[in-house]
C-alpha positions as CSV (number, residue, x, y, z in Angstrom):
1,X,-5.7,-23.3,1.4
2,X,-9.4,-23.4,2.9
3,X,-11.4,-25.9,1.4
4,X,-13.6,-22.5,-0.4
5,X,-10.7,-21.2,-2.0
6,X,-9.2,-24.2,-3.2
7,X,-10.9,-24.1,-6.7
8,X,-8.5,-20.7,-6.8
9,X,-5.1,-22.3,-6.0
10,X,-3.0,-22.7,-8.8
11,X,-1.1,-26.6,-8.4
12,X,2.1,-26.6,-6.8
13,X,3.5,-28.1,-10.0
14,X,2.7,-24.8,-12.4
15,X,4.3,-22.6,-13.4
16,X,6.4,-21.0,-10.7
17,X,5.8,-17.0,-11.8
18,X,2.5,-15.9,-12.1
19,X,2.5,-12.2,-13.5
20,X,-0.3,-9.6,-11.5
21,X,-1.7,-8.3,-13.6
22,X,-1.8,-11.2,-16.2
23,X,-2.7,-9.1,-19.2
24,X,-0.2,-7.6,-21.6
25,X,1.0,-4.2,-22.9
26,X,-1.9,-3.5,-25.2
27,X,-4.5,-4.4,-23.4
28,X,-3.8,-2.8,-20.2
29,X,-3.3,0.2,-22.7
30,X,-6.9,-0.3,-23.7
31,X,-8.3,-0.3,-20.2
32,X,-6.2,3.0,-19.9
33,X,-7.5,4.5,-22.3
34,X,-10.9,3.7,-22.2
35,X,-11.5,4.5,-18.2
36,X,-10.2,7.9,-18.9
37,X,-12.5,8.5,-21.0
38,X,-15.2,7.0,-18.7
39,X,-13.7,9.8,-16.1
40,X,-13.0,12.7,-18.5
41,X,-15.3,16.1,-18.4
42,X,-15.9,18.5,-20.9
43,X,-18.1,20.6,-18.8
44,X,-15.1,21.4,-16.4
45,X,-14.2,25.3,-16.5
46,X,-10.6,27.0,-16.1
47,X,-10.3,30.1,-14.6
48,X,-6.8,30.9,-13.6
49,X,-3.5,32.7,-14.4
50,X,0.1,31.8,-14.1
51,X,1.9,28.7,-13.4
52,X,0.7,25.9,-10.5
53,X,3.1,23.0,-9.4
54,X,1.8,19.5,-8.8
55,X,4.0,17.9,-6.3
56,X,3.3,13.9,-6.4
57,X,3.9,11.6,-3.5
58,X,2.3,8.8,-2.5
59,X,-0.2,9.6,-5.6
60,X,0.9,8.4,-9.1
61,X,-2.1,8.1,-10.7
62,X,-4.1,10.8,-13.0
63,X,-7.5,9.3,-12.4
64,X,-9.5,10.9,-9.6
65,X,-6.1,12.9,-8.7
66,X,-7.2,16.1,-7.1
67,X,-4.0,18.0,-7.0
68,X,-4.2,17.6,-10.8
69,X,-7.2,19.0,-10.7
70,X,-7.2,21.9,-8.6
71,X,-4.2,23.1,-10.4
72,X,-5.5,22.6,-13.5
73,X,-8.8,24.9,-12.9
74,X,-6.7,27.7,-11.1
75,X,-3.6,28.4,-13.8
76,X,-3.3,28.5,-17.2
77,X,0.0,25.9,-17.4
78,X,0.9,22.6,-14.5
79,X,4.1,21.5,-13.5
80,X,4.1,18.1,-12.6
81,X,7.0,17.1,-10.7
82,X,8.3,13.8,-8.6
83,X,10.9,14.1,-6.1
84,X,13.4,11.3,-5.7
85,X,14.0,11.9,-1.8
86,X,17.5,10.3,-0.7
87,X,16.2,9.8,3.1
88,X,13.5,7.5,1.6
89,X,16.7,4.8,0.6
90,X,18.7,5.0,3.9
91,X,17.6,3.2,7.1
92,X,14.8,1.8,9.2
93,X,14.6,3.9,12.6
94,X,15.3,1.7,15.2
95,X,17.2,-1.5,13.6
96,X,18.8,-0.1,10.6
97,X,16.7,-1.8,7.9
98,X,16.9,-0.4,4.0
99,X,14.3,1.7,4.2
100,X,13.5,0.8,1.0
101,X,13.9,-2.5,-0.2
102,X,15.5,-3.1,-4.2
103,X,11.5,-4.7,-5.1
104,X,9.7,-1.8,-4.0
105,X,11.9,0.6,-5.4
106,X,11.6,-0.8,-8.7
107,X,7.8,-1.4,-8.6
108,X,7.8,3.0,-8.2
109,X,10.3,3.1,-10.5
110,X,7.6,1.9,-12.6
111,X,4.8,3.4,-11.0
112,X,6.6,6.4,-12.1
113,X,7.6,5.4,-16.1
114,X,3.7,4.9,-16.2
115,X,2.9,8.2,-14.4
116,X,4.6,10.0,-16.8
117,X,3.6,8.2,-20.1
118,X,-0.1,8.9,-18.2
119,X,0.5,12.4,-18.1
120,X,1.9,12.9,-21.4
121,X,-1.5,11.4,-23.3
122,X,-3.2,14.2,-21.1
123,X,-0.8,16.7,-22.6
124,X,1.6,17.2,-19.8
125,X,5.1,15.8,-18.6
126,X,6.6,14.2,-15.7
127,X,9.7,16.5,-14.5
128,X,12.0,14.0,-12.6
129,X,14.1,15.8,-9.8
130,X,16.5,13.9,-7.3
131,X,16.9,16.0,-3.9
132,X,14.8,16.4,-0.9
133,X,11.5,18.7,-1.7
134,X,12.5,21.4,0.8
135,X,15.2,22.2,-1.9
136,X,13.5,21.6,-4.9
137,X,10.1,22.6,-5.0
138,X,11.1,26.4,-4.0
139,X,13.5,26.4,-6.2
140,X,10.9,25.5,-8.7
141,X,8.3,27.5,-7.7
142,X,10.7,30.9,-7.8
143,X,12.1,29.8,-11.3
144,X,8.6,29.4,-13.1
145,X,7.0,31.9,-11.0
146,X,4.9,29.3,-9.6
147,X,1.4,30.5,-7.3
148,X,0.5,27.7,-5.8
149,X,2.2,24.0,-5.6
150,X,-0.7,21.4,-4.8
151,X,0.0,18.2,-3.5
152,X,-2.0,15.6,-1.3
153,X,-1.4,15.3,2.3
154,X,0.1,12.6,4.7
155,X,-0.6,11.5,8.2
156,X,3.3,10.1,9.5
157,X,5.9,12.2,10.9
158,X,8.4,11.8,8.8
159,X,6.3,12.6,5.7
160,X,4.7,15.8,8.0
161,X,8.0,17.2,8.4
162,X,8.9,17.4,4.7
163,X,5.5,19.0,4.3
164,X,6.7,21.6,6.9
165,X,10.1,21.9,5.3
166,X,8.4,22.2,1.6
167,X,6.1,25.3,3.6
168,X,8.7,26.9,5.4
169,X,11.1,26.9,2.4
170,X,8.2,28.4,0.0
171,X,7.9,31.4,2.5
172,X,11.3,32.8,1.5
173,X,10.3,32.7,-2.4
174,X,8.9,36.2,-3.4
175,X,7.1,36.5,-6.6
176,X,6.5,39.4,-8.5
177,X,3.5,41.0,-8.2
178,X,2.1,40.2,-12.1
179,X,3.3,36.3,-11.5
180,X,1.7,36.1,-7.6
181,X,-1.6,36.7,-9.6
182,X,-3.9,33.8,-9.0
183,X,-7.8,33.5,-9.1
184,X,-7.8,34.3,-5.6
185,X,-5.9,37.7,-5.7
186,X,-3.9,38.4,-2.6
187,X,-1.3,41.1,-1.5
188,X,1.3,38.4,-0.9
189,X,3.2,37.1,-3.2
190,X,4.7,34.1,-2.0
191,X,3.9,30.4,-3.9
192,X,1.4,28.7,-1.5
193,X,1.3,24.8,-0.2
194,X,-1.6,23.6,-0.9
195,X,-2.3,20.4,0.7
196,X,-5.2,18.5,-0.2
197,X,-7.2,14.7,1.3
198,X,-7.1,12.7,-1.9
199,X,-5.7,8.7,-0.4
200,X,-8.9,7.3,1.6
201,X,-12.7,6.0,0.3
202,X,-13.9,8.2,3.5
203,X,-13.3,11.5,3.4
204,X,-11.8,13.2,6.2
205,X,-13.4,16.4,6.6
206,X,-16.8,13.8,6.3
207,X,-16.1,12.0,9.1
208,X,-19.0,12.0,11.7
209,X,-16.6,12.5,14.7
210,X,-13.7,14.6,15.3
211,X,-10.2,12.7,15.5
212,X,-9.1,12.4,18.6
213,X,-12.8,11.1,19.5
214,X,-12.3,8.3,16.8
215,X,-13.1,5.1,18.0
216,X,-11.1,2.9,19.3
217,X,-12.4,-0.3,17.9
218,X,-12.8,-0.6,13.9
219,X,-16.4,-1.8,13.9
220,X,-17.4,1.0,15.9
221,X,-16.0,3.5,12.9
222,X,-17.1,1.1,10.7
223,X,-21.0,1.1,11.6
224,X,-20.6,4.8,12.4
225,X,-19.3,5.8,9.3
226,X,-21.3,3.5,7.6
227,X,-24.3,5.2,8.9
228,X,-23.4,8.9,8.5
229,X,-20.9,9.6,5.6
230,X,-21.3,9.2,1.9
231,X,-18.1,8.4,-0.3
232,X,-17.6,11.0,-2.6
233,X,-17.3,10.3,-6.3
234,X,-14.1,10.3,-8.4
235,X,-12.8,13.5,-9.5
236,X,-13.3,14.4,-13.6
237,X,-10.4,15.7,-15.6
238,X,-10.7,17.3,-18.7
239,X,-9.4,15.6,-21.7
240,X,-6.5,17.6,-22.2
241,X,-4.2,19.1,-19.3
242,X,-1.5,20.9,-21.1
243,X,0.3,22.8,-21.7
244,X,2.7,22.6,-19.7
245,X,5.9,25.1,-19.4
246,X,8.5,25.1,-21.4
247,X,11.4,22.9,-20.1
248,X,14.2,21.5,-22.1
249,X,15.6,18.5,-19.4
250,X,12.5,16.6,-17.9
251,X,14.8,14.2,-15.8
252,X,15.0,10.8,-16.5
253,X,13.9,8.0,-14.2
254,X,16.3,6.4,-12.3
255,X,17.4,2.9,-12.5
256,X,18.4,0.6,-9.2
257,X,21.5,1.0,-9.6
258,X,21.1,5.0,-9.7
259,X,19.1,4.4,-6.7
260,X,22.0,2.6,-4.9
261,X,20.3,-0.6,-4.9
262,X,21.2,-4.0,-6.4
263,X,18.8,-5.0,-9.1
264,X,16.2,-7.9,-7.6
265,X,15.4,-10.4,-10.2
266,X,11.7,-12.2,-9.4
267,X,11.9,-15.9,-10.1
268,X,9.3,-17.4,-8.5
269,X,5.9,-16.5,-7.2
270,X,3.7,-13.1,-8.1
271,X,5.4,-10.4,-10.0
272,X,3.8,-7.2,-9.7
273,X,3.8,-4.5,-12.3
274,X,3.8,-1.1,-11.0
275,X,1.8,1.9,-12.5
276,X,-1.8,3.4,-13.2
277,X,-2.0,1.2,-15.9
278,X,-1.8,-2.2,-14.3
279,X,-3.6,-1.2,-11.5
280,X,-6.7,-0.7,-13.7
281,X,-6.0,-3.9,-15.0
282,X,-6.2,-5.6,-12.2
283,X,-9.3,-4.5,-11.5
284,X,-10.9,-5.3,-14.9
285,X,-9.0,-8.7,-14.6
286,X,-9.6,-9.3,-11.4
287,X,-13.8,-8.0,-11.2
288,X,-14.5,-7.9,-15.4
289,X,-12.4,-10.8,-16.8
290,X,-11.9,-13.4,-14.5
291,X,-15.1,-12.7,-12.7
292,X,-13.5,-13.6,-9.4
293,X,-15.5,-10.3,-7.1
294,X,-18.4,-12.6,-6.5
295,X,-16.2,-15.2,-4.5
296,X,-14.2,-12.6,-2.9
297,X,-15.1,-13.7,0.6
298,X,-14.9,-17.4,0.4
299,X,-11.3,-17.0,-1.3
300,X,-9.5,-14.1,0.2
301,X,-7.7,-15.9,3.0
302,X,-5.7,-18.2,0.7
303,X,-1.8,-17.9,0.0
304,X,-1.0,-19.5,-3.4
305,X,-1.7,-18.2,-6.5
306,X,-2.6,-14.2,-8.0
307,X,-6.5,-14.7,-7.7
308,X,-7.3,-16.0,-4.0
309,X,-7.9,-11.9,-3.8
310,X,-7.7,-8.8,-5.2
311,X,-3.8,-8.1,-5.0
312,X,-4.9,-4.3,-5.1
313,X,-2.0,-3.6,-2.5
314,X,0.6,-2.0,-3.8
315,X,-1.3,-0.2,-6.3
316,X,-3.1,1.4,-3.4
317,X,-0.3,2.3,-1.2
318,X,1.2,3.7,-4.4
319,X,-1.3,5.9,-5.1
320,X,-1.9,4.2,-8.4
321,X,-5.1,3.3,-7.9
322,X,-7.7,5.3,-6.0
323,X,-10.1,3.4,-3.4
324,X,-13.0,5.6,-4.4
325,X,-12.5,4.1,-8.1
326,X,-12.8,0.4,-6.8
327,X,-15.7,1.7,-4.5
328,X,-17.5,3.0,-7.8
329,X,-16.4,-0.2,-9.7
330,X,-17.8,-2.2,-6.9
331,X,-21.5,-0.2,-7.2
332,X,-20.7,-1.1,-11.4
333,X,-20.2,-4.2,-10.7
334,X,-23.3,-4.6,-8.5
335,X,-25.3,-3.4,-10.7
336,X,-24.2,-5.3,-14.0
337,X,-23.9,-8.4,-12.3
338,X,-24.4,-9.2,-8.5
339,X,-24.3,-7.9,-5.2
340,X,-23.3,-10.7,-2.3
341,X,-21.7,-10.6,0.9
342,X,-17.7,-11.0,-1.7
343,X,-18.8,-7.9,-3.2
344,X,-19.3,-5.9,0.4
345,X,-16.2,-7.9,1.5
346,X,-13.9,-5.4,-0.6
347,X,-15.4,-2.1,0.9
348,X,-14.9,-3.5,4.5
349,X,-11.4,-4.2,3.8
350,X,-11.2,-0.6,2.0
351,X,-12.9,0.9,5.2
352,X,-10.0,-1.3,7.2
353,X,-7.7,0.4,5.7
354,X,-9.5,4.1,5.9
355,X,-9.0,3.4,9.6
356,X,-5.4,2.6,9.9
357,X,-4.9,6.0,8.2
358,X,-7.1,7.6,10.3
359,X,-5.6,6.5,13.6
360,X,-1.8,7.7,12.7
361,X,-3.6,10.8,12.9
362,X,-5.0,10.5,16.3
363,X,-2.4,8.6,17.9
364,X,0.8,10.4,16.0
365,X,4.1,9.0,16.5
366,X,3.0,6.3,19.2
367,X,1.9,4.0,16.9
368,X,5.7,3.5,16.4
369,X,6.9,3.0,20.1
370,X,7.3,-0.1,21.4
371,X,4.1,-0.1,23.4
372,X,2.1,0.9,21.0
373,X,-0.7,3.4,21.1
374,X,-2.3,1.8,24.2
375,X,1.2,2.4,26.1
376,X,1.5,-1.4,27.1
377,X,5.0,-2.0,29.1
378,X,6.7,-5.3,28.1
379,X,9.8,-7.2,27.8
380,X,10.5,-8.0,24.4
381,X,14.1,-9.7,22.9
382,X,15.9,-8.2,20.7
383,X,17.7,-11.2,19.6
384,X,19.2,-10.8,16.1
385,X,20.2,-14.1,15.7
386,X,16.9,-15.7,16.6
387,X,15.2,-12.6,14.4
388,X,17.5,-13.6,11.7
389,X,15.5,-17.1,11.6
390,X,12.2,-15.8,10.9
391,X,13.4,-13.1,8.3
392,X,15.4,-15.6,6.6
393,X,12.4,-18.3,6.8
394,X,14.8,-20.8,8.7
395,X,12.9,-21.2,12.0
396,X,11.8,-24.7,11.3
397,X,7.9,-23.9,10.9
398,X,7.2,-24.8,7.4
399,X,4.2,-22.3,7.2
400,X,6.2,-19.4,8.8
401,X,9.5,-20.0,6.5
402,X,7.5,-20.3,3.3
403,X,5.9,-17.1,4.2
404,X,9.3,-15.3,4.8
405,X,10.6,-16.4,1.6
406,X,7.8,-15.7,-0.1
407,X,8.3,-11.7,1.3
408,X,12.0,-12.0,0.5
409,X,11.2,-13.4,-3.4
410,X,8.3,-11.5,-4.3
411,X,7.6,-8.7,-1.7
412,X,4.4,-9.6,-1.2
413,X,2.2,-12.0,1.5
414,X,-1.2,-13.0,1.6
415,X,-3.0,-11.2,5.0
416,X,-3.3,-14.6,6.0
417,X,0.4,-14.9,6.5
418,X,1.1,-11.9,7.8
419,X,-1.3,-12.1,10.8
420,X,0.5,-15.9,11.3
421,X,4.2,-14.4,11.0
422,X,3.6,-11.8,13.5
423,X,1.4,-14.0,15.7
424,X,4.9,-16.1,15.7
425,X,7.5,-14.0,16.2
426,X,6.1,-11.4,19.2
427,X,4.1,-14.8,21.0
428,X,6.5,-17.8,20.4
429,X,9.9,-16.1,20.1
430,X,8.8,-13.2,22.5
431,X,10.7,-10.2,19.5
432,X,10.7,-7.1,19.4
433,X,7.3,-6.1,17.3
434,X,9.5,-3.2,15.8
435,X,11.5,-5.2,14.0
436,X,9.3,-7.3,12.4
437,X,7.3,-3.9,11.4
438,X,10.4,-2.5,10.4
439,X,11.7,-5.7,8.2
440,X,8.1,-6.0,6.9
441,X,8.6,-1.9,5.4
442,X,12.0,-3.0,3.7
443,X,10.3,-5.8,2.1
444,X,6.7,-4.7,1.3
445,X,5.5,-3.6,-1.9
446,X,2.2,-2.3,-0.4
447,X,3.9,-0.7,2.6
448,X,2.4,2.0,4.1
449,X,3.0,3.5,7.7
450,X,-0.1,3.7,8.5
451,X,-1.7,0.0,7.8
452,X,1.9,-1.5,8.4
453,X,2.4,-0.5,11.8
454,X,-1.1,-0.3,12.7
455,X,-1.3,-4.0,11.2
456,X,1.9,-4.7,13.5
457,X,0.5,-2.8,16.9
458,X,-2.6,-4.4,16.9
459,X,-0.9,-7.8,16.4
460,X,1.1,-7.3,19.1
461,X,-1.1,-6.7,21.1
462,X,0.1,-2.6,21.7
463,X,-2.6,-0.9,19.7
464,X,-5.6,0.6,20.2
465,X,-7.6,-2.3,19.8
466,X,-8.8,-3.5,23.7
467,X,-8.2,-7.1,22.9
468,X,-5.4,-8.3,23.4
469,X,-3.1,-11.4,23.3
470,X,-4.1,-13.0,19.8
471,X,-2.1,-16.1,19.0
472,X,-2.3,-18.2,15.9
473,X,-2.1,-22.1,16.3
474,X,0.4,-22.6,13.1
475,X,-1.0,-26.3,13.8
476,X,-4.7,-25.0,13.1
477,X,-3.8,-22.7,10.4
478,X,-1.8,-25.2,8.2
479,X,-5.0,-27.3,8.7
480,X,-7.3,-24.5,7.4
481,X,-5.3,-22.7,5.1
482,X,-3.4,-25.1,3.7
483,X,-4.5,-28.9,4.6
484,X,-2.7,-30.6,1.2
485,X,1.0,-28.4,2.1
486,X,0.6,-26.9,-1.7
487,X,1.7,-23.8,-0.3
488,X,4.8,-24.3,2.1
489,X,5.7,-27.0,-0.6
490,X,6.1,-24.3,-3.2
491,X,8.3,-22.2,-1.1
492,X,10.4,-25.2,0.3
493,X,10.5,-27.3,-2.9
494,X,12.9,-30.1,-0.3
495,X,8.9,-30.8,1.3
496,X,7.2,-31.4,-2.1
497,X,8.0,-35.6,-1.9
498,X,6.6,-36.2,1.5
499,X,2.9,-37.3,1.5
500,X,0.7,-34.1,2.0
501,X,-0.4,-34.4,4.9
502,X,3.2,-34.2,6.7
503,X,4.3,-31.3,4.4
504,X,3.5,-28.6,7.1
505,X,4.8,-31.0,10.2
506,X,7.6,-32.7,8.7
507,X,9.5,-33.6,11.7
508,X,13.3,-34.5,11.4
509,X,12.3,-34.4,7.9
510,X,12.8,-31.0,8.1
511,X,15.4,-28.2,9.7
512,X,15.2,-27.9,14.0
513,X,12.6,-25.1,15.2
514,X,14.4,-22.7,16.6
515,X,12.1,-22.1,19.6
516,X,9.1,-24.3,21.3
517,X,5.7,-23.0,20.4
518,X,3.9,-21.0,23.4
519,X,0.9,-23.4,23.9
520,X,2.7,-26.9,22.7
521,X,4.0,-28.3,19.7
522,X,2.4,-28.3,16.2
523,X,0.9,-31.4,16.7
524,X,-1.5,-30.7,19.5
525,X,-5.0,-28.9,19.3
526,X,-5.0,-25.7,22.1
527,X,-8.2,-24.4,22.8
528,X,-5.8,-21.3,23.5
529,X,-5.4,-20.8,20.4
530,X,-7.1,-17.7,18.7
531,X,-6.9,-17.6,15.0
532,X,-9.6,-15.1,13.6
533,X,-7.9,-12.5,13.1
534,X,-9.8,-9.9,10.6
535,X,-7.4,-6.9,10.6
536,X,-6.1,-6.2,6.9
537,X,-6.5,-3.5,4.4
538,X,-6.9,-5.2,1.4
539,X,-3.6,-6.3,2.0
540,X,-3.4,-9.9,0.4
């Protein structure tokens, strides 16, 4: 840990499982309850007829939902519906990774559990359906005579060709005439896609610049928008949202098991509760409770512990929690208490993150390829053995290793780590990018295409980003980030009896580094070495 965020760095000798949020059923219940109310409207009008679908994503949340919205004012009943798409629990593209990983599968198994309790206190239902959309949502649609399915739009190919699929398919439903009927009246009767911008703080139809002229550095979009946009507020819902049609099987949740995955027990480390609910616990923990928004800046780059940051990750790439809440939780915050550089700190990372979204729009499927976005030609390995090292945290660096079990354990690592992992394995064993990006979206509770690989591009050098070549010094970070080996000696428990100081170069102490480090050994300073990396996304 840096010598700022120290005072936040639980002792290696606590306990080993730290729940995020650390609050329990009630009172997250409380915080529910009580920000919905803060949100609701009673001044909100409905004006339409028939029956609307709300097809959730990558958005399981009620608060500041849009789609809910939308299809709440144009219909008089809402269909909520999730669909549990097979493709999203096969394989990686290029190296034949789970897709999706046993702990991120049950962290929106509970995302989901919440949705649905969430929509139930707002008088509606969750209707669980396992198939790809394509199939379902027509078939839906035609059944209940649906006008219009709503649902929030994505930037990634994969998740743009379902969206064409669900579009195409809805063409061949006709309606009758007396259920086409909507508030906007129309001659054609088939159920409409509505897509709608609901997972960034910017907007994007705000943005002061068309997408492809999007700049290719972040502090250049940052200043700009910045400067010209305003963030638009949260969305009000009215109290009640029901009723909802008539429907005797809702679905049930799946477990793991249903899912094809093997149950992953967390023993050690942060365990993450998925769902609206904890997310907006967090928050009140995190800014109300614990008070720790104020040191936000001097604290965020540690690795130990649940308070170092904000841990909004997953939550986020959910679509539990919406950035424009924290935004206006950040103004409250502000205003109740203080306003510092910490308090900023959040919104750049927010903005960070805005960006990597925004540039899987411009740059499409390249910011997948092996040269990145910025077309780079270079030899990488694809050495599984060697790879197998780093995922499996057996390389020999003690500050690598514990951050690869940590991913493995938990699926979750502080920014910090990440940036040192990649450094590692594209710079000192001379991998493939791809398949750290692709190990890092099997493991990832927060992943995301968009901030994953642009997180991965840019470290590797391939992205947009003109910089290029960034290497960490693991000797320099260990001496930063962790200086007493509290952290690597939590995640490799055979270091904790050395003398602190040799916990992150233990030398035959330890296992044999697989490979030589690309500017020297861990025991001499390079002036080389570049280890400022800002990129993140409210990642850790």
């Amino acid at each position: 840990m840096s010598s700022t965020s120290k005072s936040q760095s639980p002792s290696v000798a606590s306990s080993t499982l730290y729940p995020v949020p650390g609050l329990d059923p009630p009172e997250m219940d409380s915080i529910t309850e009580k920000t919905f109310e803060r949100y609701s409207s009673n001044t909100v009008k409905r004006n339409g007829k028939g029956i609307s679908l709300v097809w959730f994503r990558n958005d399981l949340r009620v608060l500041d939902n849009e789609a809910l919205f939308r299809a709440w004012v144009s219909s008089e009943a809402i269909l909520p519906v999730y669909c549990i798409d097979p493709r999203l629990f096969q394989t990686t593209y290029h190296f034949g990774f789970p897709k999706t990983g046993a702990l991120r599968a049950q962290f929106i198994i509970e995302c989901l559990a919440d949705l649905k309790k969430n929509l139930m206190k707002k008088g509606l239902n969750l209707l669980i359906q396992h198939g790809n959309p394509e199939n379902i949502i027509p078939t839906l649609a035609k059944a209940f005579g649906a006008h219009t399915v709503y649902a929030h739009k994505e930037t990634c190919s994969e998740e743009l060709q379902v969206e064409r699929l669900v579009a195409r398919s809805l063409r061949h439903v006709v309606l009758p005439p007396a259920q086409g009927k909507s508030s906007r009246s129309s001659s054609n009767h088939n159920p409409k896609l509505e897509l709608l911008w609901g997972s960034t703080l910017y907007h994007l139809d705000d943005l002061p610049f068309s997408i492809n002229s999007l700049p290719d550095v972040y502090t250049q979009f940052r200043k700009s928008v910045e400067a010209k946009c305003a963030i638009r507020g949260c969305i009000r819902l009215p109290k009640s949202l029901g009723p909802p049609p008539s429907i005797d099987d809702w679905g049930i949740i799946p477990s793991i098991e249903q899912l094809g995955l093997h149950s992953q027990k967390i023993r050690k480390g942060m365990r993450f509760l998925g769902g609206e609910a904890a997310a907006l616990g967090r928050v009140t923990e995190y800014f109300w409770k614990k008070d720790l928004l104020k040191i936000y800046k001097d604290t965020r780059n540690g690795m130990l512990g649940p308070d170092y940051s904000t841990k909004f990750a997953p939550w986020l790439a959910s679509g539990s929690l919406s950035p424009r809440f924290v935004y206006e939780e950040v103004n409250r915050y502000e205003e109740e208490r203080q306003a510092n550089d910490s308090t900023y700190w959040v919104l750049f990372e927010l903005i960070w993150r805005d960006y990597f979204r925004f540039i899987s729009i411009k740059y499409g499927n390249s910011l997948f390829h092996l040269g990145g976005p910025r077309k780079v030609e270079q030899r990488w390995r694809q050495d599984q053995k060697l790879f197998e090292t780093w995922r499996n945290g057996c390389t020999g660096y003690p500050l690598i290793d514990a951050n690869m079990k940590e991913l493995s354990a938990s699926g979750f690592m502080s920014n910090r780590g990440r940036q040192i992992v990649c450094s590692f394995l594209v710079r000192d064993m001379g991998i493939d990018w791809r398949m750290g990006a692709e190990w890092f979206e099997t493991c990832l509770l927060d992943y995301d295409p968009c901030s994953n690989y642009g997180n991965w591009t840019y470290g590797a050098g391939v992205g947009n980003d003109p910089r290029e070549d960034r290497y960490f010094s693991i000797q320099k970070q260990a001496q930063t980030y962790d200086p007493d080996g509290e952290y690597v000696a939590f995640w490799l428990p055979e270091l904790l009896p050395l003398p602190r100081e040799k916990r992150n170069f233990p030398g035959k102490s330890y296992i044999e580094q697989v490979v030589p480090l690309k500017f020297g050994n861990t025991y001499k300073q390079h002036s080389r070495s570049k280890y400022g990396g800002r990129q993140s996304g409210l990642q850790g």
